[in-house]
N, CA, C and O atoms as a GROMACS GRO file, in nm:
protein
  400
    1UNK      N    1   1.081   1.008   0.179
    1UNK     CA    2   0.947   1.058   0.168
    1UNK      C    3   0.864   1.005   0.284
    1UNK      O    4   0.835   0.887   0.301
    2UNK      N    5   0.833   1.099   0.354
    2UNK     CA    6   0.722   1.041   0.469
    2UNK      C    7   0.611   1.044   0.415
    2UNK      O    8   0.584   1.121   0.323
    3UNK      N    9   0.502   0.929   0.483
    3UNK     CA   10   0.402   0.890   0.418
    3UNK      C   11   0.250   0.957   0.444
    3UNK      O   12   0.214   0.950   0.562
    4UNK      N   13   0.191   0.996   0.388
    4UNK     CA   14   0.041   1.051   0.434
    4UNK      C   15  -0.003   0.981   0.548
    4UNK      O   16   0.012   1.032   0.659
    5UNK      N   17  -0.076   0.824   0.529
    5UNK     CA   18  -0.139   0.744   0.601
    5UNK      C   19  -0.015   0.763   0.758
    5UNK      O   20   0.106   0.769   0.736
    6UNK      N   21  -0.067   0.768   0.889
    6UNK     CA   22  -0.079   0.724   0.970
    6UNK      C   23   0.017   0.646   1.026
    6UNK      O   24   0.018   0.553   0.945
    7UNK      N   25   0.110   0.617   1.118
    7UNK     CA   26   0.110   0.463   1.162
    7UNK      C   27   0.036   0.433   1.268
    7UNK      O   28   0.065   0.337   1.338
    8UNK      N   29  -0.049   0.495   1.289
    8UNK     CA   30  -0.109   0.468   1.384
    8UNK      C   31  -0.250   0.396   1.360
    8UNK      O   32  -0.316   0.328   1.439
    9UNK      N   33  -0.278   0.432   1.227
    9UNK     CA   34  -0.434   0.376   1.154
    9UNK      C   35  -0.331   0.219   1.139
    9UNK      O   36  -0.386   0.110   1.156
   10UNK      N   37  -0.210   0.226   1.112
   10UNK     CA   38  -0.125   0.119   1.041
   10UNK      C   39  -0.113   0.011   1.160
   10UNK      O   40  -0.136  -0.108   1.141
   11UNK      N   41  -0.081   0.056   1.270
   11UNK     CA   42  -0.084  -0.048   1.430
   11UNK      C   43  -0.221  -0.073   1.412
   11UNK      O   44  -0.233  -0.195   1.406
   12UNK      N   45  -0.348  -0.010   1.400
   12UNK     CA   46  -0.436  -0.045   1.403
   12UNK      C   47  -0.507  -0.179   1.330
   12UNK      O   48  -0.589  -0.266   1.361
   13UNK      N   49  -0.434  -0.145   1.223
   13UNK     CA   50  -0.492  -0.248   1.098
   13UNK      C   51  -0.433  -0.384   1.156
   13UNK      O   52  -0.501  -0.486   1.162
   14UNK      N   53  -0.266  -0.374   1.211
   14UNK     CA   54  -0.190  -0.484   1.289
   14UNK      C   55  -0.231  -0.562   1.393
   14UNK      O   56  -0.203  -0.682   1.396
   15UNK      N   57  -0.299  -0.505   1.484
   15UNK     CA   58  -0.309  -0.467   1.571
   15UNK      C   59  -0.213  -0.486   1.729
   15UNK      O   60  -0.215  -0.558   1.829
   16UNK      N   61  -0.129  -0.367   1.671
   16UNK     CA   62  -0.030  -0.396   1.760
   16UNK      C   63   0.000  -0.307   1.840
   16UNK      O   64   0.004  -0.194   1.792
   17UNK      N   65   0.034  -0.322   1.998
   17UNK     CA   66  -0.001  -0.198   2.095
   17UNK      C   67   0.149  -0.143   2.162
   17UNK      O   68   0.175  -0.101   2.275
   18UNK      N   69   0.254  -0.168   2.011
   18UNK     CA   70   0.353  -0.132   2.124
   18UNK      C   71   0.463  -0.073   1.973
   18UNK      O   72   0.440  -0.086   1.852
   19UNK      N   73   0.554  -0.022   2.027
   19UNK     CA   74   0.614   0.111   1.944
   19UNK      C   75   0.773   0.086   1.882
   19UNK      O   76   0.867   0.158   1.846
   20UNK      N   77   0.748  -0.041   1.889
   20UNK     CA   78   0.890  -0.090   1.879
   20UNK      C   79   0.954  -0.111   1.739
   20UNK      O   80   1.075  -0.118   1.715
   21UNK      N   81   0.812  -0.123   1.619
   21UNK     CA   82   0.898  -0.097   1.504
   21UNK      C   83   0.796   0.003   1.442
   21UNK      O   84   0.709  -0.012   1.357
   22UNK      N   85   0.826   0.082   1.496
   22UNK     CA   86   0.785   0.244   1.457
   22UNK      C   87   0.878   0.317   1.332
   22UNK      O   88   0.813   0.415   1.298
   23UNK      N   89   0.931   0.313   1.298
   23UNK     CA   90   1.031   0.352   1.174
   23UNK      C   91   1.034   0.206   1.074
   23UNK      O   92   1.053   0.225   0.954
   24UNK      N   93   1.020   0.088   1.116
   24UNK     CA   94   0.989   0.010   0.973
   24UNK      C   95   0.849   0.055   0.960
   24UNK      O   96   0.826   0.114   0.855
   25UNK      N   97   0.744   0.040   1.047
   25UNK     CA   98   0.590   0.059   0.990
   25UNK      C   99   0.589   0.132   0.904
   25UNK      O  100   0.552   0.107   0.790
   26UNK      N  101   0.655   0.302   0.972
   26UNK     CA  102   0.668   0.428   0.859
   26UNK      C  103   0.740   0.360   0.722
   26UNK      O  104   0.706   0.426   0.623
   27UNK      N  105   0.817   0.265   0.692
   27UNK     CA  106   0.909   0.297   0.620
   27UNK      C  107   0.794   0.193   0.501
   27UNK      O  108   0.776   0.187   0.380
   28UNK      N  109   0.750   0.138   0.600
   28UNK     CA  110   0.635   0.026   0.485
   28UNK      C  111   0.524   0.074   0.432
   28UNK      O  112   0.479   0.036   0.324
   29UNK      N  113   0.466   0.170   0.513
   29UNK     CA  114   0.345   0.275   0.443
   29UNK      C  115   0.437   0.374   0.374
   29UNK      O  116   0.366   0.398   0.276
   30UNK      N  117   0.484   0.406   0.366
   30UNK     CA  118   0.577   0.532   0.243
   30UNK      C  119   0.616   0.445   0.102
   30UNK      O  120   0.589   0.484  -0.011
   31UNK      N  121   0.697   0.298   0.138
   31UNK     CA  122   0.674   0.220   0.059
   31UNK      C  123   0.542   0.167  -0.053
   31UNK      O  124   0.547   0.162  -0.175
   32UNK      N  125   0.424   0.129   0.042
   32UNK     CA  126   0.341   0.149   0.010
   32UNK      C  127   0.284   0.253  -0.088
   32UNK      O  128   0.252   0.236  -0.206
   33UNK      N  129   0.280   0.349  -0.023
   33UNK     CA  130   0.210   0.494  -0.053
   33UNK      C  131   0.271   0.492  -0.212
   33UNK      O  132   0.196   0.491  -0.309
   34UNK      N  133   0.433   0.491  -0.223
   34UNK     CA  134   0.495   0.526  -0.382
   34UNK      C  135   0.439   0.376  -0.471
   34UNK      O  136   0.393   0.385  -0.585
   35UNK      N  137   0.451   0.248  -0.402
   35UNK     CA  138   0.411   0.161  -0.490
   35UNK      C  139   0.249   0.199  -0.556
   35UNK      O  140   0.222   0.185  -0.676
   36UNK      N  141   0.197   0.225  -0.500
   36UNK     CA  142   0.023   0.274  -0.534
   36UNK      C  143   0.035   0.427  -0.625
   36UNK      O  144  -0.057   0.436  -0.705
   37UNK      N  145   0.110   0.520  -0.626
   37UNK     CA  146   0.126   0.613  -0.679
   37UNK      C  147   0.147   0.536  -0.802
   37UNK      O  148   0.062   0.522  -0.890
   38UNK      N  149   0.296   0.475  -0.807
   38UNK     CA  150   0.342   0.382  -0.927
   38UNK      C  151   0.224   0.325  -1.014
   38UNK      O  152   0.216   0.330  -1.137
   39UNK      N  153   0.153   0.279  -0.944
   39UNK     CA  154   0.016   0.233  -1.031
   39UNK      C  155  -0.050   0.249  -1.060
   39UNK      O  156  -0.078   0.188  -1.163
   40UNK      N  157  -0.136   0.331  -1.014
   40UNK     CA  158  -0.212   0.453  -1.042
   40UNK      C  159  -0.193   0.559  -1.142
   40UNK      O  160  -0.285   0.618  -1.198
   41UNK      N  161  -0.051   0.580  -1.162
   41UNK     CA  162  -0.011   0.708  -1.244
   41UNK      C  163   0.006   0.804  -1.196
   41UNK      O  164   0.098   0.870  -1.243
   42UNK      N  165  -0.055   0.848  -1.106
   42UNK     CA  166  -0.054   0.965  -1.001
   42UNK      C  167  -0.029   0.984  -0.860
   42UNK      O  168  -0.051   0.886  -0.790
   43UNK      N  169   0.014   1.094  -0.801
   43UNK     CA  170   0.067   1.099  -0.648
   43UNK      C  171  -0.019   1.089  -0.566
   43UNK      O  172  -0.123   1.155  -0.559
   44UNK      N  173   0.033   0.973  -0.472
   44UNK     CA  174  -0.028   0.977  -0.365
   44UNK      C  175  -0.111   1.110  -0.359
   44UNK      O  176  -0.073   1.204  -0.427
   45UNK      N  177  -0.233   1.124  -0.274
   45UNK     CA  178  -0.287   1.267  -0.241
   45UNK      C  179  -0.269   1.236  -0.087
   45UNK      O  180  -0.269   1.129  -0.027
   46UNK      N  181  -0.256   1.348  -0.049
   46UNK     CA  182  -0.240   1.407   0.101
   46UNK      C  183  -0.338   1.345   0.181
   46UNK      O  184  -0.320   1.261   0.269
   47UNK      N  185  -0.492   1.420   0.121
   47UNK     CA  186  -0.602   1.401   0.143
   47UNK      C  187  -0.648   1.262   0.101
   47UNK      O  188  -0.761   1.255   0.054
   48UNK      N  189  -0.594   1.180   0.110
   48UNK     CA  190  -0.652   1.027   0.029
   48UNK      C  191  -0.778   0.986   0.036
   48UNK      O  192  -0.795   0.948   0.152
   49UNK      N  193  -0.887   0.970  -0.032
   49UNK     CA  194  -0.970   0.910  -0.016
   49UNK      C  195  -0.960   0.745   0.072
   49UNK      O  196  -0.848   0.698   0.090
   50UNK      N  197  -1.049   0.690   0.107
   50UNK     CA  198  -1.084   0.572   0.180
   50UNK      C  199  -1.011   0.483   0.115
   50UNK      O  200  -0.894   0.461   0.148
   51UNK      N  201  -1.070   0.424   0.018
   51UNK     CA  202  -1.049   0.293  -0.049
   51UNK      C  203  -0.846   0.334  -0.080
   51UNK      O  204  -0.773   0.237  -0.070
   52UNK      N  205  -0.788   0.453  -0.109
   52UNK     CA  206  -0.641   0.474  -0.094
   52UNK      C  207  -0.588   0.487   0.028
   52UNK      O  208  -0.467   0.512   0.030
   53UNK      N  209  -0.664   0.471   0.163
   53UNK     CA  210  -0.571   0.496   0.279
   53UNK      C  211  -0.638   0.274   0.282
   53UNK      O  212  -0.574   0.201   0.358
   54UNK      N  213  -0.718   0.227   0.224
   54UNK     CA  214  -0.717   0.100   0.262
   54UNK      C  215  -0.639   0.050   0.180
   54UNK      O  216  -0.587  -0.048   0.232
   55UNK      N  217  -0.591   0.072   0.043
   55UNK     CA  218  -0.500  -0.002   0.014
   55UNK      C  219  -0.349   0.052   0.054
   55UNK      O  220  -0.275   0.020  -0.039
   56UNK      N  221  -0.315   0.082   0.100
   56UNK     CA  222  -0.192   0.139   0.141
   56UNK      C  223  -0.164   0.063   0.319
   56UNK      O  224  -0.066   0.010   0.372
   57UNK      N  225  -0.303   0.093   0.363
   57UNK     CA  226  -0.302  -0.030   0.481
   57UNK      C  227  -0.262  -0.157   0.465
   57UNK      O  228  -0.174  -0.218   0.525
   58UNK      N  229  -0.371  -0.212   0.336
   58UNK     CA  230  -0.354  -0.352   0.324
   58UNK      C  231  -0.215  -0.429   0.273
   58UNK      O  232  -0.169  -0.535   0.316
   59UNK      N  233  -0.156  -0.335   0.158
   59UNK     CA  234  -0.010  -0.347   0.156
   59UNK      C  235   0.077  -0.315   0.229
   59UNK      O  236   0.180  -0.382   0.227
   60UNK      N  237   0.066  -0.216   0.307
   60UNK     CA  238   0.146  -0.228   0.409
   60UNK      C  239   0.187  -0.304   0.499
   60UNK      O  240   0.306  -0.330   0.522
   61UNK      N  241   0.085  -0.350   0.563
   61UNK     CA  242   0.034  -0.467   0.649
   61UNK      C  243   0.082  -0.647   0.627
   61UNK      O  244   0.101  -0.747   0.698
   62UNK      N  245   0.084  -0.605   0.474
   62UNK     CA  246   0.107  -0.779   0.442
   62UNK      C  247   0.253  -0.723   0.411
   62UNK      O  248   0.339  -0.806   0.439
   63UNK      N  249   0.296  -0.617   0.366
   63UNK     CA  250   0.512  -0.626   0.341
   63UNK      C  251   0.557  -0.643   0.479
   63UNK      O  252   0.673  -0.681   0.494
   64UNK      N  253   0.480  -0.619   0.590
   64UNK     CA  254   0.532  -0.612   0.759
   64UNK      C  255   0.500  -0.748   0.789
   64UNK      O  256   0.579  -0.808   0.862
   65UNK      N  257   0.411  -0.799   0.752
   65UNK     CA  258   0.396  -0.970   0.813
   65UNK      C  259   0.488  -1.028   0.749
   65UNK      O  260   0.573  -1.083   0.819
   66UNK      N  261   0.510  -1.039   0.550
   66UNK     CA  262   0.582  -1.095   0.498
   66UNK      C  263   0.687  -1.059   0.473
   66UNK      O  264   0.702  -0.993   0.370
   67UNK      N  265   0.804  -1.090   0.560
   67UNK     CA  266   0.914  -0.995   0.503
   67UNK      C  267   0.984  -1.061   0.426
   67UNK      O  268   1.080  -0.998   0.382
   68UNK      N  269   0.975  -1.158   0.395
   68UNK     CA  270   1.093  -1.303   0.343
   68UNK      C  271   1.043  -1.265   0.211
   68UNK      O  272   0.940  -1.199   0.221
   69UNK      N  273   1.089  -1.288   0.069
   69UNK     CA  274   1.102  -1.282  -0.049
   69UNK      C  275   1.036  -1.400  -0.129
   69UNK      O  276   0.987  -1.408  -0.242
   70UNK      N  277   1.058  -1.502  -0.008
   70UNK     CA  278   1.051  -1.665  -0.077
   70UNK      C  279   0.948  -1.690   0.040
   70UNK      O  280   0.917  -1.607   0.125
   71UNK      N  281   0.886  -1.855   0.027
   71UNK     CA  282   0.825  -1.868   0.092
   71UNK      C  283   0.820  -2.019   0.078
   71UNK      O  284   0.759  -2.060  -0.021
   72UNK      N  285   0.874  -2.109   0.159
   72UNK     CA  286   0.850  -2.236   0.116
   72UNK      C  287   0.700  -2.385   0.173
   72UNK      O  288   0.681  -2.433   0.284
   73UNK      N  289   0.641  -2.408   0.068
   73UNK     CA  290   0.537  -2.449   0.111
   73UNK      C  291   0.408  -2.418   0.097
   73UNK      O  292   0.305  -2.485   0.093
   74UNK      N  293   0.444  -2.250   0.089
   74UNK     CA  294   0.342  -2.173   0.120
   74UNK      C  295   0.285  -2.074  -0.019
   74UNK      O  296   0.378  -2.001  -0.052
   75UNK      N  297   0.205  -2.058  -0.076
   75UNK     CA  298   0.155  -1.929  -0.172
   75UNK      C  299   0.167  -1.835  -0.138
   75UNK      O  300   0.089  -1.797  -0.051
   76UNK      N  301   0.263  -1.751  -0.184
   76UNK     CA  302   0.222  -1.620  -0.163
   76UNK      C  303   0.212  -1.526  -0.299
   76UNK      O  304   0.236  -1.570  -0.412
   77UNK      N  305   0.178  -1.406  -0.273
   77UNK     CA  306   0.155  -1.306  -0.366
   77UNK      C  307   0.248  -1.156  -0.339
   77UNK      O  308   0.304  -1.132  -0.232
   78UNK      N  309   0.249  -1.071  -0.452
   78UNK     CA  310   0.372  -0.964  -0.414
   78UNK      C  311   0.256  -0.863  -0.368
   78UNK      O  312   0.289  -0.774  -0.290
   79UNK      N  313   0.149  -0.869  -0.402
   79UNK     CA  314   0.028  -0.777  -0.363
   79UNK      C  315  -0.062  -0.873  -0.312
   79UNK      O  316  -0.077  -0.982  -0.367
   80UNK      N  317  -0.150  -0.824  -0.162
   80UNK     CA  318  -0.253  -0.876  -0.096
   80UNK      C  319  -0.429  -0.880  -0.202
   80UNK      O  320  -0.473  -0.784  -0.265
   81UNK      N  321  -0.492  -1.009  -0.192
   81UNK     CA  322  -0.556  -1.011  -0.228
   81UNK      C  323  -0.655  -0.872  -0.217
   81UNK      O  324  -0.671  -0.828  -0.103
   82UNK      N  325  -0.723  -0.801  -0.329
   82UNK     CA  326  -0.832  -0.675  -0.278
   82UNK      C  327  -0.747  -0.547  -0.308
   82UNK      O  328  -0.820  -0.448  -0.311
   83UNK      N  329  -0.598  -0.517  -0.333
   83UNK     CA  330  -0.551  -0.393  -0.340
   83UNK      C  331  -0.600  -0.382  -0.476
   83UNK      O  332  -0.684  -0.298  -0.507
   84UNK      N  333  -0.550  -0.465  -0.556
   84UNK     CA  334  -0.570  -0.437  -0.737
   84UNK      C  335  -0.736  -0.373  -0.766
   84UNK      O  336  -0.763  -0.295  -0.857
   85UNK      N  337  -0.819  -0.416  -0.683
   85UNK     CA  338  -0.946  -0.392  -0.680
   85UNK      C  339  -1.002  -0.231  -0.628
   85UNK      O  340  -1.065  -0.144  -0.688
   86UNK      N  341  -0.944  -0.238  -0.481
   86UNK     CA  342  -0.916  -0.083  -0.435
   86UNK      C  343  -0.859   0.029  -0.498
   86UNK      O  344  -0.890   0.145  -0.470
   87UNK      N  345  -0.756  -0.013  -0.601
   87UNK     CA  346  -0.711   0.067  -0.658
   87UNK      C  347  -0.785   0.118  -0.836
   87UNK      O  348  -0.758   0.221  -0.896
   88UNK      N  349  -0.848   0.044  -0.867
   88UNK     CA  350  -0.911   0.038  -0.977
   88UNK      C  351  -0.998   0.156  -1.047
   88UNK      O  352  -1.019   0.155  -1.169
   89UNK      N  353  -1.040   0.245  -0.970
   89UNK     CA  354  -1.100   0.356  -0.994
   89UNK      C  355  -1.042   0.443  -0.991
   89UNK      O  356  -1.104   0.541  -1.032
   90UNK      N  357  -0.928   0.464  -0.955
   90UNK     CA  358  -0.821   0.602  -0.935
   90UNK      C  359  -0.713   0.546  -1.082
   90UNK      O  360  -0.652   0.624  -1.154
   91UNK      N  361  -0.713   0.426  -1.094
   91UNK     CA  362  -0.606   0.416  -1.198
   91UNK      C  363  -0.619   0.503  -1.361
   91UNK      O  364  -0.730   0.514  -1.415
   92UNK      N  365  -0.492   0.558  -1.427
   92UNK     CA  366  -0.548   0.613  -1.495
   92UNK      C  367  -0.534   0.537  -1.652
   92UNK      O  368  -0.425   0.498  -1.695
   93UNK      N  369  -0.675   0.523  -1.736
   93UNK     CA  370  -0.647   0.418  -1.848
   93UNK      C  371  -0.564   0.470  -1.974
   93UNK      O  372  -0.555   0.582  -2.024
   94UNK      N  373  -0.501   0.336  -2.010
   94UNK     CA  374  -0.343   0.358  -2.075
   94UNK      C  375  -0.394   0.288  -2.198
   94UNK      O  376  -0.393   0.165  -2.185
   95UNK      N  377  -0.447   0.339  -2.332
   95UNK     CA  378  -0.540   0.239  -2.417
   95UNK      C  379  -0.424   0.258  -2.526
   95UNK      O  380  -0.424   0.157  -2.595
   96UNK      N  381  -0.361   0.315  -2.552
   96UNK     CA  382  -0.210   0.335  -2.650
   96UNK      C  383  -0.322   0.451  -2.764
   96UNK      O  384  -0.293   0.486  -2.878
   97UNK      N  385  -0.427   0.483  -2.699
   97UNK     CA  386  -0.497   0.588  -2.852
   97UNK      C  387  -0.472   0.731  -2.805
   97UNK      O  388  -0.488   0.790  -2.698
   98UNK      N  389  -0.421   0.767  -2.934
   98UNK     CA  390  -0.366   0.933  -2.949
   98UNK      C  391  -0.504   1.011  -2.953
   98UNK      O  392  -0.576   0.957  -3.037
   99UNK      N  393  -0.548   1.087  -2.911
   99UNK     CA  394  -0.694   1.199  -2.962
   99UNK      C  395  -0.607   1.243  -3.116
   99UNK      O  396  -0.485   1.258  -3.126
  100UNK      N  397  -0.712   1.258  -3.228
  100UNK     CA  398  -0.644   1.376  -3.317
  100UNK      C  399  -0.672   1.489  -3.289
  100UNK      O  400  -0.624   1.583  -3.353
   0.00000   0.00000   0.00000
């Protein structure tokens, strides 16, 4: 699945001026893109609003810095601080109540 967002908004966010991992970037915003679908409930849109092309940046961005699993010494998180937040208004609520 190729990804809506950009890699080029994606170098941007990096800021990196050279083309050399051009197919992981793609492969980390597509990543991205389905993890946020996953949570949300719903598909990526084409047309993404803002706050969905920034969280798809911001995760993207931190799976390309962090690639290691582990981290010794150090805190890390599986999501960048601010996505859970970005994503919060598109999510759809799951309250377990049936309508009659």
């Amino acid at each position: 699945m190729a990804a809506h967002t950009s890699t080029a908004l994606l170098k941007a966010q990096l800021n990196l001026d050279h083309d050399l991992d051009e197919a992981l970037l793609a492969h980390k915003l597509a990543a991205a893109e389905a993890w946020i679908a996953k949570h949300i409930g719903q598909p990526f849109p084409e047309d993404a609003p803002a706050d969905l092309t920034e969280a798809a940046l911001q995760l993207a961005a931190y799976w390309y810095e962090q690639r290691e699993a582990a981290s010794f010494g150090l805190a890390t998180a599986p999501v960048p601080f601010g996505v859970y937040e970005l994503l919060q208004g598109h999510r759809d609520a799951v309250t377990g109540r049936v309508p009659a």
